[in-house]
C-alpha positions, 0 to 999 in steps of 0.5 A: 725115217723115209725120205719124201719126194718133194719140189726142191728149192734147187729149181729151173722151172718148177723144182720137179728135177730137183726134187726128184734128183734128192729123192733119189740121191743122184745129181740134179743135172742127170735127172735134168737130162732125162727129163729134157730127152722125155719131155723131147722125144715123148708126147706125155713128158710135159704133162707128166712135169706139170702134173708133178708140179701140181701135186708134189709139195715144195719142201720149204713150204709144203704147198703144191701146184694146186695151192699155188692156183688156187690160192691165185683165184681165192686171192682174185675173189677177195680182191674183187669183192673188196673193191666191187661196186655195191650200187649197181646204179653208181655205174649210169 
């Protein structure tokens, strides 16, 4: 059975390094280094990590980033539907 390369619940930030250190069966605070010195000393290191966030499922929930963000705004348009004025008159 293949491993999948998810976010950990072993988190700092967002679980990628974590994540990432399961995958590849090394201890988290060596891959944690490694990211700090590309995150540090490249220009693409942060975008990496959040792309990393945005797609790599978490392995307890299995939701991404993406779900994460989405969900915040499905969650914003429901609220404002609710409550939203339905008598645009009411407001004078």
């Amino acid at each position: 059975m293949s491993q999948k390369l998810t976010r950990s619940s072993d988190r700092i930030v967002a679980g990628v390094a974590g994540g990432l250190a399961k995958y590849l069966n090394v201890d988290a605070s060596i891959v944690r280094i490694i990211t700090a010195a590309v995150v540090v000393f490249t220009g693409v290191g942060p975008f990496l990590y959040v792309a990393a966030w945005l797609l790599l499922p978490e392995e307890s929930t299995g939701r991404t980033g993406i779900d994460a963000v989405t969900g915040g705004v499905k969650k914003a348009k429901e609220s404002y539907d609710a409550n939203k004025v339905h008598n645009p008159t009411d407001l004078r």
